[in-house]
N, CA, C and O atoms as a GROMACS GRO file, in nm:
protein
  432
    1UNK      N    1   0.085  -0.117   0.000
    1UNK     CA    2   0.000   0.000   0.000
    1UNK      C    3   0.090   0.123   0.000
    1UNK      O    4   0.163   0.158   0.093
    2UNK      N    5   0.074   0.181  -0.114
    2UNK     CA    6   0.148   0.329  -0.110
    2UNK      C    7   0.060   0.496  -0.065
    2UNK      O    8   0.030   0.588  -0.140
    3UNK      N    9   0.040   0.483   0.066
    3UNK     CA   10  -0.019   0.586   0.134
    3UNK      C   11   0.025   0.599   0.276
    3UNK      O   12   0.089   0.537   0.361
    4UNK      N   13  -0.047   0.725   0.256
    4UNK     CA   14   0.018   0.784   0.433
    4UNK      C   15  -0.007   0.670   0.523
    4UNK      O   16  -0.102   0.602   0.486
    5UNK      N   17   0.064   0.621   0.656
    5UNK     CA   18   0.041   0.506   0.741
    5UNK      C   19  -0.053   0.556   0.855
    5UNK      O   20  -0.122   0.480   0.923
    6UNK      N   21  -0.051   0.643   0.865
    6UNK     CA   22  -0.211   0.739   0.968
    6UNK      C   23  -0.340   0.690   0.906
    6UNK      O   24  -0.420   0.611   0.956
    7UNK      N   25  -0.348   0.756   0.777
    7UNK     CA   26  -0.417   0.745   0.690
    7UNK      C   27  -0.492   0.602   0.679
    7UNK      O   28  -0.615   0.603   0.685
    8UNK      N   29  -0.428   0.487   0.663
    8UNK     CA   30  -0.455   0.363   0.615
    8UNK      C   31  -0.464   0.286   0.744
    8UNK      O   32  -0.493   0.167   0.729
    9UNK      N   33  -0.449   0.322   0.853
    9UNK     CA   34  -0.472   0.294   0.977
    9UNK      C   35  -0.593   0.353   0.991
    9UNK      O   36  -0.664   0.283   0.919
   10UNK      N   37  -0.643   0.414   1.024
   10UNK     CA   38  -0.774   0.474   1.031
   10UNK      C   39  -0.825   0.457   0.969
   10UNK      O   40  -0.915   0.536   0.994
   11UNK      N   41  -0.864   0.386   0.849
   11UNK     CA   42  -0.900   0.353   0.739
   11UNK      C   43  -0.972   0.186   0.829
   11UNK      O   44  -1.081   0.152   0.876
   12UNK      N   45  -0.857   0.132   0.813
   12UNK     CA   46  -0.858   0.005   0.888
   12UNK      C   47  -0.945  -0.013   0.999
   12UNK      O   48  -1.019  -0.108   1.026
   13UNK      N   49  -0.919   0.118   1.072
   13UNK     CA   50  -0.983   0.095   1.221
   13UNK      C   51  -1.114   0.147   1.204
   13UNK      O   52  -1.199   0.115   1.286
   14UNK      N   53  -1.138   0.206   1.129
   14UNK     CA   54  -1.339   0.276   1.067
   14UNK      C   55  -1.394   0.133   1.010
   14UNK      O   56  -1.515   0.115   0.995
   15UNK      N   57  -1.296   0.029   0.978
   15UNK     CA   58  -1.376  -0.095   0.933
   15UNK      C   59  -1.364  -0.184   0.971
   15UNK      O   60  -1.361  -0.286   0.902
   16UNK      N   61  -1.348  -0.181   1.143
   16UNK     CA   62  -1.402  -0.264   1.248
   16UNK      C   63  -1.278  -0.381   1.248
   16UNK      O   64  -1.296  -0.496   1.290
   17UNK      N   65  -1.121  -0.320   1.182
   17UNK     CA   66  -1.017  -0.386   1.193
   17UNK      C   67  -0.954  -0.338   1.302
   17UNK      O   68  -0.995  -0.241   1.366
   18UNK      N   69  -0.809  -0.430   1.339
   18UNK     CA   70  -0.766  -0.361   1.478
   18UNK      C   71  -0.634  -0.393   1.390
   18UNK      O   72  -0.568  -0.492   1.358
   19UNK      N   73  -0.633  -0.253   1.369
   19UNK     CA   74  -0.435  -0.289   1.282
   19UNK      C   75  -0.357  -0.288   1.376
   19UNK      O   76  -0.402  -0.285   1.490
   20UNK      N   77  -0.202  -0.292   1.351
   20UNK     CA   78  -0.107  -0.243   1.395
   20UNK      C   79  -0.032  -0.154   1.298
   20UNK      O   80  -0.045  -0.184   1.179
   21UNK      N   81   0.049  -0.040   1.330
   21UNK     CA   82   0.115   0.024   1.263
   21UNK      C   83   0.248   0.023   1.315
   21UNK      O   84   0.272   0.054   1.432
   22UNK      N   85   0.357  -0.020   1.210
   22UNK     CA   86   0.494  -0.012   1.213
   22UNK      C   87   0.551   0.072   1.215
   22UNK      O   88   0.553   0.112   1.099
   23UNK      N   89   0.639   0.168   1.308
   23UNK     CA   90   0.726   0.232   1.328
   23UNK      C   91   0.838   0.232   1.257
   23UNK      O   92   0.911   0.147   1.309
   24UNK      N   93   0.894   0.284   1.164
   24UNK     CA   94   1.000   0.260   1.115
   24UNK      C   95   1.148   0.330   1.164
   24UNK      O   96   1.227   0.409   1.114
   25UNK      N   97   1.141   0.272   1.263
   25UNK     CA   98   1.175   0.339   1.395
   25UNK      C   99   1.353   0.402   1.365
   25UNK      O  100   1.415   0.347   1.275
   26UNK      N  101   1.419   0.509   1.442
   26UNK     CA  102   1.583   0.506   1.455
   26UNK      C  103   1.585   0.448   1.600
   26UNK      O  104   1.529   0.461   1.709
   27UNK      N  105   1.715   0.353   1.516
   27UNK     CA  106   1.774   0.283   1.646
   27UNK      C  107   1.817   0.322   1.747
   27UNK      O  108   1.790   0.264   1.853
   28UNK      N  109   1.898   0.435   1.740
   28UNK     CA  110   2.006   0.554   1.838
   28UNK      C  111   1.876   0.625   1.916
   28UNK      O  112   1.834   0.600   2.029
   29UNK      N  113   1.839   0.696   1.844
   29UNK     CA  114   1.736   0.858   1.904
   29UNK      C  115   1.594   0.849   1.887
   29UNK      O  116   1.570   0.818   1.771
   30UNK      N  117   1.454   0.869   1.981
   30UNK     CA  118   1.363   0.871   1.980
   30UNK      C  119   1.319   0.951   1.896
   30UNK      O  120   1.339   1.069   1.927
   31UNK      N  121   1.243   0.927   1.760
   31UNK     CA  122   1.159   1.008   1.697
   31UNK      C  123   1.266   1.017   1.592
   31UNK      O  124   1.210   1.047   1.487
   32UNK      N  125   1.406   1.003   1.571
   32UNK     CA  126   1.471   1.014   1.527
   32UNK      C  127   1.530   1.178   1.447
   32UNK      O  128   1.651   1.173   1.468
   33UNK      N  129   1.513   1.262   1.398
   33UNK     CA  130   1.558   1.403   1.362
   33UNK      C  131   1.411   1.516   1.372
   33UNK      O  132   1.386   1.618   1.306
   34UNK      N  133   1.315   1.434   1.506
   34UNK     CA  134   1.164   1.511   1.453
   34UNK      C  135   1.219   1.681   1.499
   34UNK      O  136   1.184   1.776   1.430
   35UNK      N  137   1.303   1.698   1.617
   35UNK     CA  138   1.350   1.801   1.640
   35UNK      C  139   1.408   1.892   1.521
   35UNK      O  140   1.396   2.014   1.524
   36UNK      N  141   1.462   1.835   1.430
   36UNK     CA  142   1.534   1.922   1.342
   36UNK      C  143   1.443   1.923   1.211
   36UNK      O  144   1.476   1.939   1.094
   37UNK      N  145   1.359   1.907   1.249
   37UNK     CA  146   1.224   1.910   1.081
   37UNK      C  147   1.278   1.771   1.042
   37UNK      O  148   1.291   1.889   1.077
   38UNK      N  149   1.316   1.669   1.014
   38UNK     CA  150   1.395   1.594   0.918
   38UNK      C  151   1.227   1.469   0.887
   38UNK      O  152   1.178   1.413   0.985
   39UNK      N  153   1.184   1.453   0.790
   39UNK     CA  154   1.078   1.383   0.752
   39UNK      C  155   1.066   1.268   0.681
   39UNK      O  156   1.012   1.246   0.572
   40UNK      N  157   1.130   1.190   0.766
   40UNK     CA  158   1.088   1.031   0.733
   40UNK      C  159   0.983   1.009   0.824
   40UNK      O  160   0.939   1.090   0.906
   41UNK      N  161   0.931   0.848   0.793
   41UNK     CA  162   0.811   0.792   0.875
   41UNK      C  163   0.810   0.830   1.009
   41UNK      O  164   0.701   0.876   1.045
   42UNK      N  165   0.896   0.825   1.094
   42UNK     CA  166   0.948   0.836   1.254
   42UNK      C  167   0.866   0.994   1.304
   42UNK      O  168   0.769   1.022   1.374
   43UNK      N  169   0.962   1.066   1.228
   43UNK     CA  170   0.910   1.236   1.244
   43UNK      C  171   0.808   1.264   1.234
   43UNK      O  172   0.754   1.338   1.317
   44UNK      N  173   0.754   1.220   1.140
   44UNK     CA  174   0.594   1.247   1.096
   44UNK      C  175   0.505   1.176   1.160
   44UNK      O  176   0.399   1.236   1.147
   45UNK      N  177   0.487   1.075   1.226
   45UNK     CA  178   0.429   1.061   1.331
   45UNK      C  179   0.450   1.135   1.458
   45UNK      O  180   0.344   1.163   1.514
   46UNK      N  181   0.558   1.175   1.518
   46UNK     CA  182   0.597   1.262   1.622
   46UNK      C  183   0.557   1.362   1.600
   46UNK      O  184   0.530   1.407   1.711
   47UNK      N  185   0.523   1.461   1.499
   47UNK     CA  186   0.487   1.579   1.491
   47UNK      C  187   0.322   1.574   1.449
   47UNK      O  188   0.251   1.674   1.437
   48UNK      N  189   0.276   1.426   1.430
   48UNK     CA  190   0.138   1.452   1.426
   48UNK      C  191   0.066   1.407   1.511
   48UNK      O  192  -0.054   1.429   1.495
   49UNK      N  193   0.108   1.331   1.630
   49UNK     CA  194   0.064   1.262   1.746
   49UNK      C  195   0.151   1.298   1.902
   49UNK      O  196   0.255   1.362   1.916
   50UNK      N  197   0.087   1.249   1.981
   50UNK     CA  198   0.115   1.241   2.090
   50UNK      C  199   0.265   1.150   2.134
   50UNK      O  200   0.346   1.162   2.226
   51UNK      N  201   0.250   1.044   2.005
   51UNK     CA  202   0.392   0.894   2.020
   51UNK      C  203   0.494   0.945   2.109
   51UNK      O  204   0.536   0.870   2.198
   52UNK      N  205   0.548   1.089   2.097
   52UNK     CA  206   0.652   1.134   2.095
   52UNK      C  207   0.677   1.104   2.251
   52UNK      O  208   0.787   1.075   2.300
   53UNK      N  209   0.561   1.115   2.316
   53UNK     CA  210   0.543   1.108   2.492
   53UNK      C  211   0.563   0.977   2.550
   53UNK      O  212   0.533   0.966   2.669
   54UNK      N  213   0.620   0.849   2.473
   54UNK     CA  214   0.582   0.741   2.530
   54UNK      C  215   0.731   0.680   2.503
   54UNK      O  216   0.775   0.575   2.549
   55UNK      N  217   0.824   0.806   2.389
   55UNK     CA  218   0.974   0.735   2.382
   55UNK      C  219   1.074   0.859   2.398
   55UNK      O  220   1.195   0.848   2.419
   56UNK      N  221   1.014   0.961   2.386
   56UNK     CA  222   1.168   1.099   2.453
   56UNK      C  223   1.106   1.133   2.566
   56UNK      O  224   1.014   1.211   2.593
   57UNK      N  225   1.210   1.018   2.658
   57UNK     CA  226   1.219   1.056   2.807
   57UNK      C  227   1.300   1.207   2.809
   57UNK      O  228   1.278   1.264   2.916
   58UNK      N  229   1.359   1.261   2.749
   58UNK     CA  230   1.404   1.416   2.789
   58UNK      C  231   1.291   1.478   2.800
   58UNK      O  232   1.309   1.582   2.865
   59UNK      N  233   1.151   1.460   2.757
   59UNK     CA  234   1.036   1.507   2.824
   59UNK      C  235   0.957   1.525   2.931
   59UNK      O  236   0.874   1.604   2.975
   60UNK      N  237   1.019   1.412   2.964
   60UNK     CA  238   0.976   1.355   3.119
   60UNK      C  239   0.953   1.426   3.242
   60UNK      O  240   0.920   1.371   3.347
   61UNK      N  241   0.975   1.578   3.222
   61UNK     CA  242   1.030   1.689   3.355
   61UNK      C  243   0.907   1.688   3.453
   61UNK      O  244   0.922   1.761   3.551
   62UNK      N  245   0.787   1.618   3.445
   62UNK     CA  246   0.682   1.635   3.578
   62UNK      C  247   0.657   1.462   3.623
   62UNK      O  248   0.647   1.420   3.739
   63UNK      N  249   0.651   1.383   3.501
   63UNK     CA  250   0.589   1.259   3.574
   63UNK      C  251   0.659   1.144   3.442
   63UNK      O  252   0.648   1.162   3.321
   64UNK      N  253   0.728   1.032   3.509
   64UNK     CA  254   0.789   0.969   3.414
   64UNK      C  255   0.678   0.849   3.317
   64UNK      O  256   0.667   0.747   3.385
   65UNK      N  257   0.624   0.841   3.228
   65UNK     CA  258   0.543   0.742   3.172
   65UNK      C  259   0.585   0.613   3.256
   65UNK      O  260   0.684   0.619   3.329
   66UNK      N  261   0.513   0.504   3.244
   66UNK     CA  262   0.546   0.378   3.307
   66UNK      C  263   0.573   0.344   3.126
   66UNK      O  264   0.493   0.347   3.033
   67UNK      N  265   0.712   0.315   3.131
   67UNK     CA  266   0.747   0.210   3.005
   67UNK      C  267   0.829   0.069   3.044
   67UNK      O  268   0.907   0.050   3.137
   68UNK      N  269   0.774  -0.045   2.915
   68UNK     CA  270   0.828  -0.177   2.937
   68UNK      C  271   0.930  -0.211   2.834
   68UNK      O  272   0.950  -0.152   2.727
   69UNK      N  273   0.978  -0.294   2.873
   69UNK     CA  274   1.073  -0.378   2.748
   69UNK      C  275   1.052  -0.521   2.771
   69UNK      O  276   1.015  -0.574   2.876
   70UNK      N  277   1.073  -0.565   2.682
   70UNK     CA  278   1.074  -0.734   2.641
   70UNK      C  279   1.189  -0.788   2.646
   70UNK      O  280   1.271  -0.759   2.558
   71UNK      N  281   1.232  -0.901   2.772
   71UNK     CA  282   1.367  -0.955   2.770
   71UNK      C  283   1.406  -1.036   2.597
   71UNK      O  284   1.349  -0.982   2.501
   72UNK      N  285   1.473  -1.126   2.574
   72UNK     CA  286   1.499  -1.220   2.480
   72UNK      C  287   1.435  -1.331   2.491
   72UNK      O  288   1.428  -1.406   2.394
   73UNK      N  289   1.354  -1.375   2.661
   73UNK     CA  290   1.314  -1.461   2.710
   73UNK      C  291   1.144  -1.414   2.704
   73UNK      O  292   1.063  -1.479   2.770
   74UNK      N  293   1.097  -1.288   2.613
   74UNK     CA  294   0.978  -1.278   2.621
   74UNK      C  295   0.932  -1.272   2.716
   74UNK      O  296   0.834  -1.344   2.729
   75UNK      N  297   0.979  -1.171   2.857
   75UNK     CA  298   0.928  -1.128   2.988
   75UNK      C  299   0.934  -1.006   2.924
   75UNK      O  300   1.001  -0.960   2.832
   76UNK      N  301   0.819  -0.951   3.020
   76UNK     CA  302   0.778  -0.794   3.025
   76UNK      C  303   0.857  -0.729   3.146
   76UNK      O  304   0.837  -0.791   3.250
   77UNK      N  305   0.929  -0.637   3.156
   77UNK     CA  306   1.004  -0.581   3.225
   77UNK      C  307   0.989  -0.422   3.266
   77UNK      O  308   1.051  -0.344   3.193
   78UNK      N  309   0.933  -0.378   3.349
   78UNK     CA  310   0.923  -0.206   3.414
   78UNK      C  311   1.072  -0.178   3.388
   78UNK      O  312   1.169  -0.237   3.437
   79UNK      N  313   1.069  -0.027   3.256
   79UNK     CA  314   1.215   0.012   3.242
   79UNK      C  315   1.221   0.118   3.373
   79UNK      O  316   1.117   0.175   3.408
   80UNK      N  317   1.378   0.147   3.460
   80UNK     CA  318   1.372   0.223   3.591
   80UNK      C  319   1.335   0.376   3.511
   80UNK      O  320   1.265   0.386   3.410
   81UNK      N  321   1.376   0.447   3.557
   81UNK     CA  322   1.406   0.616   3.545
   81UNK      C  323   1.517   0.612   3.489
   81UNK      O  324   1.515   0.623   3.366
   82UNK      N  325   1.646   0.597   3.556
   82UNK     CA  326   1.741   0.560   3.511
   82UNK      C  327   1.805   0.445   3.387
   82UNK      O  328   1.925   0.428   3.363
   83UNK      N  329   1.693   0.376   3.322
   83UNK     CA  330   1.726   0.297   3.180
   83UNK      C  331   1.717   0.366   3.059
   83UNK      O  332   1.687   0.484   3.078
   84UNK      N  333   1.727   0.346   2.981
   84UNK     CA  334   1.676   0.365   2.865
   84UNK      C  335   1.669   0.283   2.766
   84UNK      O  336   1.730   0.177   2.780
   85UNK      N  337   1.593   0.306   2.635
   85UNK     CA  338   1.525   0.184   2.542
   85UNK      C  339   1.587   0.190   2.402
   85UNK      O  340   1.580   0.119   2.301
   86UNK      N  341   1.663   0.328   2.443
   86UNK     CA  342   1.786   0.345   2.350
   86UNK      C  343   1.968   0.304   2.342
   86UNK      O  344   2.015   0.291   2.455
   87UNK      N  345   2.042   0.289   2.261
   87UNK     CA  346   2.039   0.212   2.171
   87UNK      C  347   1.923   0.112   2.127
   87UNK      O  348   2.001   0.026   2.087
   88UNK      N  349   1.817   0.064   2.107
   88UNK     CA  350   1.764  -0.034   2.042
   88UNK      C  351   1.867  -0.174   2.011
   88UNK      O  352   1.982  -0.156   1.973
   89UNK      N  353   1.836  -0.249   2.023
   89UNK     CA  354   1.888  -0.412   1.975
   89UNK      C  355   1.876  -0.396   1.828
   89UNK      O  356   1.793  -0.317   1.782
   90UNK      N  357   1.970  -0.483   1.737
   90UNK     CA  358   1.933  -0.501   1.603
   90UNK      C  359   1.791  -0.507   1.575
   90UNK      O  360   1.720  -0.432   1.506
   91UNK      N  361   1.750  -0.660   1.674
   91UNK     CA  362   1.626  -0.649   1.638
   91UNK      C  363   1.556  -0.693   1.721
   91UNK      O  364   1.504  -0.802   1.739
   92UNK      N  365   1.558  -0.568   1.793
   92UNK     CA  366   1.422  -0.516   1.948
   92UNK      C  367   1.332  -0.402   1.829
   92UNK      O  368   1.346  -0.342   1.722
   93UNK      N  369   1.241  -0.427   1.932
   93UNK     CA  370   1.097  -0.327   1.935
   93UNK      C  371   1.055  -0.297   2.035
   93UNK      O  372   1.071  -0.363   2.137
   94UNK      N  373   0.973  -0.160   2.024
   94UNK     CA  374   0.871  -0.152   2.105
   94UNK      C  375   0.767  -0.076   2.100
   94UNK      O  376   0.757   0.031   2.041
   95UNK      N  377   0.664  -0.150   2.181
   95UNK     CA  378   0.508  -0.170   2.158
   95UNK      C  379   0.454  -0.012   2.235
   95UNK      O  380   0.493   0.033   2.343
   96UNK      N  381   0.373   0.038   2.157
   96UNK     CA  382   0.329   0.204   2.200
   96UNK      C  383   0.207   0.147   2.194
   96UNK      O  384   0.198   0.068   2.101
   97UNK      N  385   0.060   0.165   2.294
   97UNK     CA  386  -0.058   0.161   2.260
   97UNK      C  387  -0.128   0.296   2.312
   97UNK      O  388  -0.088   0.368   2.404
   98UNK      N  389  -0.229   0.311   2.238
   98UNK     CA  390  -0.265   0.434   2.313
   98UNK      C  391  -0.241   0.582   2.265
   98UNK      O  392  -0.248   0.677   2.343
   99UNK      N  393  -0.210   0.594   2.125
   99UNK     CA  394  -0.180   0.746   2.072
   99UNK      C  395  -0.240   0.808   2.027
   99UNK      O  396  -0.265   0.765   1.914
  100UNK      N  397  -0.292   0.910   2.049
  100UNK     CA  398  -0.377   1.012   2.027
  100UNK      C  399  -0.316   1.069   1.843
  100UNK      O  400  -0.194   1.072   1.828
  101UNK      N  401  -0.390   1.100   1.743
  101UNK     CA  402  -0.333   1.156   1.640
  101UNK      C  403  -0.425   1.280   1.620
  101UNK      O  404  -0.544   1.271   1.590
  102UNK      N  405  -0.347   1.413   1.645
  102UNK     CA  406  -0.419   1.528   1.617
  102UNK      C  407  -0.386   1.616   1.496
  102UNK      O  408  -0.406   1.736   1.481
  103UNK      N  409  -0.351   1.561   1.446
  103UNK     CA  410  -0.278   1.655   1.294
  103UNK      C  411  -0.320   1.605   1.091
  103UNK      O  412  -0.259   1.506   1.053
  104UNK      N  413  -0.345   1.623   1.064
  104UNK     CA  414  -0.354   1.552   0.908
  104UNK      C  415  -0.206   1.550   0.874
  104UNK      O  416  -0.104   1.585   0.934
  105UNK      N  417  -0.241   1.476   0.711
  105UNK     CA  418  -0.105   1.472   0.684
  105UNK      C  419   0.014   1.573   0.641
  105UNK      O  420  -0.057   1.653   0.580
  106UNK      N  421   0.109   1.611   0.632
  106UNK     CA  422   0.214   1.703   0.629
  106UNK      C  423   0.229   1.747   0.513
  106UNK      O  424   0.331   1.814   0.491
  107UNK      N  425   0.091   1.713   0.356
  107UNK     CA  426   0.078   1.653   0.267
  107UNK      C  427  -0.017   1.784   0.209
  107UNK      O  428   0.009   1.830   0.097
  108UNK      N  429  -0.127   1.842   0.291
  108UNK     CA  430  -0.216   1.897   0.309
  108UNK      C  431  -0.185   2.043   0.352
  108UNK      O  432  -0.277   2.121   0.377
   0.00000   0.00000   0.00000
């Protein structure tokens, strides 16, 4: 499917589907260049949703989100204050539920 991934998600979810949407995430930095305008998939969700609140802990200055990680052993794990989910593993993920999208596309 060659369309916006907001777009075709909501699409999905108006027809009583329960998608998931892939992050095409940076490994190093949350949101990856959304700070510096830079507009791949990553950014453009960060600047049109809420996502941004659930992976840049430098936001964190009143109340820290409760975030998890997934051992190798497929345990769910409370990350401290002090962890972080960055670097990323070759091939780790992680699961965001819950994002508000208040923006159309960057398109418009």
């Amino acid at each position: 499917v060659n369309n916006d991934c907001l777009l075709v998600y909501e699409k999905l979810a108006a027809d009583k589907s329960r998608p998931v949407l892939l992050n095409m995430a940076n490994a190093t930095t949350p949101g990856g260049g959304y700070r510096q305008g830079a507009g791949a998939q990553e950014e453009n969700l960060f600047r049109r949703s809420n996502y941004y609140l659930s992976l840049d802990a430098e936001l964190d200055d009143t109340k820290q989100p409760e975030r998890y990680w997934c051992t190798a052993k497929g345990e769910e794990q409370m990350l401290r204050a002090n962890e972080s989910m960055y670097p990323m593993d070759e091939f780790g993920a992680i699961y965001t539920s819950g994002i508000t999208v208040f923006r159309n596309t960057e398109d418009t």
